[in-house]
TISE-884562 format. One line per field, with one value per residue (C-alpha): residue in one letter; chain; x, y, z. Coordinates in pm, 1 decimal, always signed. Layout:
N
residu <- (a	...)
chaine <- (A	...)
c1 <- (X	...)
c2 <- (Y	...)
c3 <- (Z	...)
***
This chain:
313
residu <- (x	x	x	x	x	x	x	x	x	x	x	x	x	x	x	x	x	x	x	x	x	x	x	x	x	x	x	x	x	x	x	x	x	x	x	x	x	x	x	x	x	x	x	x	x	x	x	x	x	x	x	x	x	x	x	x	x	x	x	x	x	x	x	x	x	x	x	x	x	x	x	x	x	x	x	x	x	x	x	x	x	x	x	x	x	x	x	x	x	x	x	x	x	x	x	x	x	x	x	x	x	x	x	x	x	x	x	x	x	x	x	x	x	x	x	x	x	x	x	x	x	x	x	x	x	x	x	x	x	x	x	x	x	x	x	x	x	x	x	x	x	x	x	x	x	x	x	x	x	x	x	x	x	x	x	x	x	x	x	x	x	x	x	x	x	x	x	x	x	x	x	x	x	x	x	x	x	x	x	x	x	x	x	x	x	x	x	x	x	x	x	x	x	x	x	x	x	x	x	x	x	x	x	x	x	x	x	x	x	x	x	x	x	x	x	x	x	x	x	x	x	x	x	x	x	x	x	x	x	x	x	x	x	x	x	x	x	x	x	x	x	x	x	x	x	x	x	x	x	x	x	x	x	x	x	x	x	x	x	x	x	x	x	x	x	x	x	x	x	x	x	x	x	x	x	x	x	x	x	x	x	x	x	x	x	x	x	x	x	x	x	x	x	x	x	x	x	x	x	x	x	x	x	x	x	x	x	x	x	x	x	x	x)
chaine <- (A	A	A	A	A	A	A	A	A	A	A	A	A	A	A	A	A	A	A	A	A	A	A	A	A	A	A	A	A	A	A	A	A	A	A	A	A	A	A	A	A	A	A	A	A	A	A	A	A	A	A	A	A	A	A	A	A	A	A	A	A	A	A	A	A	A	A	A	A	A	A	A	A	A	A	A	A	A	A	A	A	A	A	A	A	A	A	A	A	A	A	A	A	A	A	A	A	A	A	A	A	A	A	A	A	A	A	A	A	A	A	A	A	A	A	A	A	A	A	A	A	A	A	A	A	A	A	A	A	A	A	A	A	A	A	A	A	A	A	A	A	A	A	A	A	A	A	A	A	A	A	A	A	A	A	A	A	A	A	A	A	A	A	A	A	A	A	A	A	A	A	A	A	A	A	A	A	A	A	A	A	A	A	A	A	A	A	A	A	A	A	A	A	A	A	A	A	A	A	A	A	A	A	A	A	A	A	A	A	A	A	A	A	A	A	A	A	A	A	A	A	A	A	A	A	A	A	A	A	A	A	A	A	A	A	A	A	A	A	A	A	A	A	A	A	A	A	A	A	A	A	A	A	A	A	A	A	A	A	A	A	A	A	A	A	A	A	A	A	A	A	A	A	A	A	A	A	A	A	A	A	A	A	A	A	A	A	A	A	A	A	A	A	A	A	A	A	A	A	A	A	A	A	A	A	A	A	A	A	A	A	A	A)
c1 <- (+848.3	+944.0	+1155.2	+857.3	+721.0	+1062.2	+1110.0	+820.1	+862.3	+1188.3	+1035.5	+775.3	+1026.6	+1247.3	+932.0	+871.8	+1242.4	+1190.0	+902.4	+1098.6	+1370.3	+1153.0	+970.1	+1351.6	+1446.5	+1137.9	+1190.8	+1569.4	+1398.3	+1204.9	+1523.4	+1653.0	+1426.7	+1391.4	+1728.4	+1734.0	+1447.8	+1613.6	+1909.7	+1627.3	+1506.2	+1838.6	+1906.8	+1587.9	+1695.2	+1976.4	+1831.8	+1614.5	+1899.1	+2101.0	+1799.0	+1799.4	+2167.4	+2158.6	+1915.6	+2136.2	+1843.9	+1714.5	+1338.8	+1072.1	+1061.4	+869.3	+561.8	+695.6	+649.1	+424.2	+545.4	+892.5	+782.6	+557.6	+834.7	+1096.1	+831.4	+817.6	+1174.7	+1258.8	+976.9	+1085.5	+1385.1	+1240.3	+992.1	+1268.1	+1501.2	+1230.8	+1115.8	+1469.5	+1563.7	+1230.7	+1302.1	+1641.6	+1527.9	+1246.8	+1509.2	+1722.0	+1479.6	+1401.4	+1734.8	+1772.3	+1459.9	+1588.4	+1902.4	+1731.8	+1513.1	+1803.3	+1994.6	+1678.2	+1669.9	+2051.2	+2005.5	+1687.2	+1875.7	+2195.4	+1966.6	+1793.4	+2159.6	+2272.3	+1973.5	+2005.3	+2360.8	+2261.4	+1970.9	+2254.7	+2483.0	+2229.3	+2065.0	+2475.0	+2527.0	+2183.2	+2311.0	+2636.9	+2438.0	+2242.7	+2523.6	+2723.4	+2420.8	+2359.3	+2733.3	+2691.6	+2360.3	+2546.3	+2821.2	+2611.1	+2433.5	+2765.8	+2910.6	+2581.9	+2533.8	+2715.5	+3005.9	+2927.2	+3068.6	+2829.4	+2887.5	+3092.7	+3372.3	+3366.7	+3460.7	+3705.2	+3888.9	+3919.2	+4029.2	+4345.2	+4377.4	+4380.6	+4777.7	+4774.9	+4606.8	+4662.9	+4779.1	+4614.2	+4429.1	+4223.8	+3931.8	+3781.0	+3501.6	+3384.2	+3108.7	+2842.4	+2938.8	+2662.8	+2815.9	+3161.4	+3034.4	+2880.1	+3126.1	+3350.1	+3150.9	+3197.4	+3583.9	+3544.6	+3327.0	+3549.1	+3860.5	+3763.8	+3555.2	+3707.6	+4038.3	+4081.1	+4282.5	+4283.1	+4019.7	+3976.2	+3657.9	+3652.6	+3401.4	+3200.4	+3451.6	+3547.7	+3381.2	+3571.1	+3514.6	+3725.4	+4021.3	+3775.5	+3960.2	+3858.6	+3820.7	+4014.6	+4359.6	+4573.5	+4858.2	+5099.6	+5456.8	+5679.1	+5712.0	+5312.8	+5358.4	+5241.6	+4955.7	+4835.8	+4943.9	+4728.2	+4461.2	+4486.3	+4527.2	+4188.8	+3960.4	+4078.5	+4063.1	+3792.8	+3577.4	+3611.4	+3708.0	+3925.0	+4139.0	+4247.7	+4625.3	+4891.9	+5106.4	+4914.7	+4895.0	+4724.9	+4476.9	+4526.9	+4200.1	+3996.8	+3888.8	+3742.9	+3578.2	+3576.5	+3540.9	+3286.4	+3262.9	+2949.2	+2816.0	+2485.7	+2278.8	+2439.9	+2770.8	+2933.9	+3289.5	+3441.3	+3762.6	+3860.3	+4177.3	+4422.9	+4587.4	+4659.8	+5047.8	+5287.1	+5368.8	+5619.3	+5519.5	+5437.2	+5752.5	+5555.3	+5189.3	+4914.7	+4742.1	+4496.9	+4217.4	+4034.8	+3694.5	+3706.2	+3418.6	+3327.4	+3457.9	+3189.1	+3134.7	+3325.6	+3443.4	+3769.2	+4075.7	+4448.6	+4411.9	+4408.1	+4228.5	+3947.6	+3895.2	+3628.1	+3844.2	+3609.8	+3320.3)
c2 <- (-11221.0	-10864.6	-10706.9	-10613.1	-10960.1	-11144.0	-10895.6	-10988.7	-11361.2	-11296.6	-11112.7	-11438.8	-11701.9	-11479.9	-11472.0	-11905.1	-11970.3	-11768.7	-11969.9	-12273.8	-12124.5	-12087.7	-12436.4	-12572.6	-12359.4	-12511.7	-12896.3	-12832.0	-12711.9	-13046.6	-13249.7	-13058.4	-13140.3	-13495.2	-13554.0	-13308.5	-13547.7	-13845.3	-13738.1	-13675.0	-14067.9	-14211.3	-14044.9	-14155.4	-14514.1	-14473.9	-14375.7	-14695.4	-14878.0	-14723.5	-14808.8	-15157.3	-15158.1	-15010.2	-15234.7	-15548.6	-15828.1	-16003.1	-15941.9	-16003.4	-15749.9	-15463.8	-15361.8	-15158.8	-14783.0	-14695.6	-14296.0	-14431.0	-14561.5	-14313.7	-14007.2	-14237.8	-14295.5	-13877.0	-13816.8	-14039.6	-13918.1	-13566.9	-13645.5	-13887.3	-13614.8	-13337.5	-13518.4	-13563.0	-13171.4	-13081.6	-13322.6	-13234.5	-12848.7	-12850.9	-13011.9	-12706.2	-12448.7	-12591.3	-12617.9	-12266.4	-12109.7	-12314.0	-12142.3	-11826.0	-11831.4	-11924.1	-11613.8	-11409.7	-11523.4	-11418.2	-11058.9	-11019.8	-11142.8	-10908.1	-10622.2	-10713.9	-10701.0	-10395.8	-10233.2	-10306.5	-10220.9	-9897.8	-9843.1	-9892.6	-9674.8	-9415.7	-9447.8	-9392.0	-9041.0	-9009.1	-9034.5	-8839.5	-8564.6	-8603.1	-8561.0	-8308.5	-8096.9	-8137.6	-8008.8	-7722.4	-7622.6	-7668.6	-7454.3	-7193.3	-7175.6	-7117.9	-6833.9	-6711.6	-6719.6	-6499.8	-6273.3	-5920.9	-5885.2	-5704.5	-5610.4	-5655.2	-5375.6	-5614.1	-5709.4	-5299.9	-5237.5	-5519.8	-5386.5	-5003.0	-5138.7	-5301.8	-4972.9	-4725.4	-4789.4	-4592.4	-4288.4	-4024.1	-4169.4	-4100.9	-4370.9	-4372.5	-4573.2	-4670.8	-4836.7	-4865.1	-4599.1	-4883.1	-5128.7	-5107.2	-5351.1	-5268.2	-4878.3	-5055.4	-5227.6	-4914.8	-4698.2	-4986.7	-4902.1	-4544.7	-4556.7	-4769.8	-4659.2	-4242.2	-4294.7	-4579.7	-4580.2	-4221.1	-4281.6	-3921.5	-4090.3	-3954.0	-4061.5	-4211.6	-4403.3	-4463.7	-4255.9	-4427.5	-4598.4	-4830.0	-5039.3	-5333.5	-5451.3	-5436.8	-5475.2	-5820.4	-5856.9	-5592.3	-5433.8	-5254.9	-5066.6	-4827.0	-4716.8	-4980.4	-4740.8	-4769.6	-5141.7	-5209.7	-5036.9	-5236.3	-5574.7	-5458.9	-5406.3	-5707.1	-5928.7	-5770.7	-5776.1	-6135.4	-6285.8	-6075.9	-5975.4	-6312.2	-6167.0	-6314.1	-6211.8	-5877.9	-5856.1	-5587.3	-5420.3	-5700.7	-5677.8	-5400.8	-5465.0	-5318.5	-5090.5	-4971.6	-4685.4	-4485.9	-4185.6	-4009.2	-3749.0	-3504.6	-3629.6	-3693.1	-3882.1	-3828.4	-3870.1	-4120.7	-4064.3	-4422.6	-4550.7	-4870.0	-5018.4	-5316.8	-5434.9	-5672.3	-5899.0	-5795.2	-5684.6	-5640.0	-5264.2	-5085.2	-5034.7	-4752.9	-4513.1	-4247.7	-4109.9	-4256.5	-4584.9	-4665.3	-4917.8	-5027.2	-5253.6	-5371.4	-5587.5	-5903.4	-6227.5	-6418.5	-6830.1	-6981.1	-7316.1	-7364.7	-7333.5	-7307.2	-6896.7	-6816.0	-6502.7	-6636.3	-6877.7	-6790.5	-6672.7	-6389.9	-6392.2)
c3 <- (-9393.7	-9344.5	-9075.9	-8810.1	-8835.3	-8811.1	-8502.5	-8340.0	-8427.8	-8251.0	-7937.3	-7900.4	-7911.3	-7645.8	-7442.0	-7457.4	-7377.8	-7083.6	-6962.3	-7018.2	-6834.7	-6527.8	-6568.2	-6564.0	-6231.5	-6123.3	-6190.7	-6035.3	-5710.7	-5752.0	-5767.7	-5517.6	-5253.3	-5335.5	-5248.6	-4914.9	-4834.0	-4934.7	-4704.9	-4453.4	-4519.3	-4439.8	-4120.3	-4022.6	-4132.0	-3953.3	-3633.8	-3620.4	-3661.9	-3427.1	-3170.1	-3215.5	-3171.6	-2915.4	-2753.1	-2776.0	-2773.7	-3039.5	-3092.4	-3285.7	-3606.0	-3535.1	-3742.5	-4037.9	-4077.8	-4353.1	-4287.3	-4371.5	-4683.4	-4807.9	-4729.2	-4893.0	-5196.0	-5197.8	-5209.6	-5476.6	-5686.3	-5680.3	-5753.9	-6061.7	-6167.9	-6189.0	-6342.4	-6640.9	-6626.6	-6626.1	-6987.3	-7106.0	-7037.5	-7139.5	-7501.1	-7540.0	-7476.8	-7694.5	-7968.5	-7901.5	-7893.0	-8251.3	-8347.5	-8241.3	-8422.4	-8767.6	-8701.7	-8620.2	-8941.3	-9138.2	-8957.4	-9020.6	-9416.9	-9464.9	-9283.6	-9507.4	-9820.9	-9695.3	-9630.2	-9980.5	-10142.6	-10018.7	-10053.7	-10425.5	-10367.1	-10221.7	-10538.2	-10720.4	-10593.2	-10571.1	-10983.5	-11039.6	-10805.4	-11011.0	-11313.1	-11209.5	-11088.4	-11449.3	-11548.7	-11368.8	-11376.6	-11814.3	-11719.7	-11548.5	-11789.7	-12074.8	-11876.2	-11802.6	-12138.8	-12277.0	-11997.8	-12005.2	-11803.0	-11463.0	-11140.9	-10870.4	-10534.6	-10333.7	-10637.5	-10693.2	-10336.5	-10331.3	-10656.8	-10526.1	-10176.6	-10391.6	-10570.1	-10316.3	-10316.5	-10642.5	-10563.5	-10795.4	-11088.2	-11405.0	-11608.3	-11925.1	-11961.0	-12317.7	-12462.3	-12864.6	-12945.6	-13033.3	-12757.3	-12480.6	-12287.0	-12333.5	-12211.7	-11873.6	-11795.9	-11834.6	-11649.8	-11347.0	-11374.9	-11351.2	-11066.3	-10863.5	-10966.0	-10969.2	-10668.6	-10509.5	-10531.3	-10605.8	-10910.9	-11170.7	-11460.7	-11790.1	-11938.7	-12295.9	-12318.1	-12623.0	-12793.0	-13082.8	-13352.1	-13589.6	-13855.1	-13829.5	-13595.6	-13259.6	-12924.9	-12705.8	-12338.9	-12188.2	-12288.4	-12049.2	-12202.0	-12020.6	-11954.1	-11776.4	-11487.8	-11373.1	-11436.5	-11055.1	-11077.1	-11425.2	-11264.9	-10952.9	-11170.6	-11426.4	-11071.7	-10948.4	-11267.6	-11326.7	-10945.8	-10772.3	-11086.1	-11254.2	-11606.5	-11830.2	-12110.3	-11938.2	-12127.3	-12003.8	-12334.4	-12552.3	-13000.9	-13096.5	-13326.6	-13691.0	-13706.4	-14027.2	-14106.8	-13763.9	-13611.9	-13306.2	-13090.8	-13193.5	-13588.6	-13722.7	-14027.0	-14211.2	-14536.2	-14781.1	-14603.1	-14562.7	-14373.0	-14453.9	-14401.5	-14217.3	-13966.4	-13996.4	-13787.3	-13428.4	-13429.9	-13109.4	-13071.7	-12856.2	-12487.2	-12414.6	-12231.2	-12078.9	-12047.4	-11845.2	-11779.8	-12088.8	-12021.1	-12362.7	-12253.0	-12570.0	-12701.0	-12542.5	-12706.5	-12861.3	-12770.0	-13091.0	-13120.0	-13097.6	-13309.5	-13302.1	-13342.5	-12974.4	-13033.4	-13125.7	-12839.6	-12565.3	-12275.9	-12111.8	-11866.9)
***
């Protein structure tokens, strides 16, 4: 039986105990008024007794009242009759109140069962939500780890707002002469930071083209004196723009053979070449800021080199 019908099964046996209710306020009413008229009976007894008392001569018995006997026969047998309705009425509404507790213990195990099946139900969506979430998030991080880095308008605005302190100073900002992404992500620093933040920018980007030793994420090298200003920075490309591996005075990496500026190469003309191992230099002890947006890190597995782990955007 399911819930509506053990409701309504419910609601029906409510209704019959109140009719049995009523029938038993009805057979006490009965009982009631058998004895009032029983009381009634006696002090009319006593009334013909008190007569003939009262008379103080013996005489012949007078001719018995058949109103006495039939009121007397009334009384008693409302008082008999509703002292049957009331057993008889008392053993219905307990029969029904039994009834009514075996239905209620049915509605409270269905609902119980109902209640735990859906808790299940609950954990369940829960762990697909789970799932689905880890999911999404992997999703997201794979989209992350093969977009280009970028810095939408509001992270821009956020990043020259932190600047502004530094107004003035001179910075330098690179990119590799075959790095497209590298160069737009570069020309994002020079807008905020020349526009912005009014910082004095000299533009190098897509300068340089190398052959080996390539710059990662992005290296910002300068004097210890402007040290505020790079911290600034490295703070705000790493917390507001969400890109990692942005080093202050990191290794330098040991290039191959390059060209800049205004060179040029044509015809069979060929450049090769390649870098070591990144080395620690001296920090710098004067000139300005130098930003390199170096290229971005590929997804490797990884290994016990740290530079070749994925740290960036």
């Amino acid at each position: 039986m399911d819930e509506s019908a053990l409701r309504m099964a419910i609601a029906n046996l409510e209704a019959s105990r109140s009719s049995f209710h009523f029938r038993l306020e009805l057979f006490t009413a009965l009982v009631v008024a058998g004895v009032v008229f029983e009381v009634i009976f006696v002090v009319w007894e006593f009334r013909e007794d008190l007569h003939d008392f009262r008379r103080g001569i013996v005489h012949p018995p007078d001719k018995p009242n058949p109103w006495l006997l039939v009121f007397g026969l009334f009384a008693s047998s409302l008082v008999a009759v509703g002292v049957a309705g009331e057993f008889r009425e008392e053993a219905n509404i307990e029969s029904m109140e039994s009834k009514i507790r075996i239905a209620n213990d049915e509605l409270y195990l269905l609902l119980s069962k109902e209640a735990g099946d859906a808790k299940l139900s609950s954990e369940g969506a829960a762990r697909d939500a789970d799932r689905a979430k880890k999911a999404a998030d992997f999703a997201q991080s794979e989209v992350d780890a093969l977009s280009p880095r970028s810095l939408n308008i509001e992270q821009q605005q956020k990043i020259a707002e932190n600047l502004k302190l530094f107004a003035g100073h001179q910075i330098e900002i690179e990119s590799y002469g075959m790095d497209g992404e590298g160069t737009a992500l570069a020309t994002q620093l020079i807008a905020l930071t020349l526009v912005g933040a009014r910082l004095s920018v000299v533009d190098r980007r897509a300068n340089t083209i190398v052959s080996g030793g390539f710059e990662w994420g992005i290296s910002i090298r300068g004097p210890q004196s402007e040290m505020s200003l790079m911290l600034a920075l490295q703070k705000s490309l790493t917390s507001i723009g969400k890109l990692r591996q942005v080093v202050i005075n990191g290794p330098a990496p040991r290039t191959g053979a390059g060209m800049g500026g205004a060179a040029a190469m044509g015809g069979a003309a060929g450049m090769g070449g390649g870098g070591g191992p990144p080395i620690q230099g001296p920090v710098p002890t004067n000139g300005p800021v130098s930003v390199m947006v170096g290229i971005r890190p590929p997804v490797v597995l990884p290994k016990a080199d740290k530079q070749l782990k994925t740290t960036d955007k």
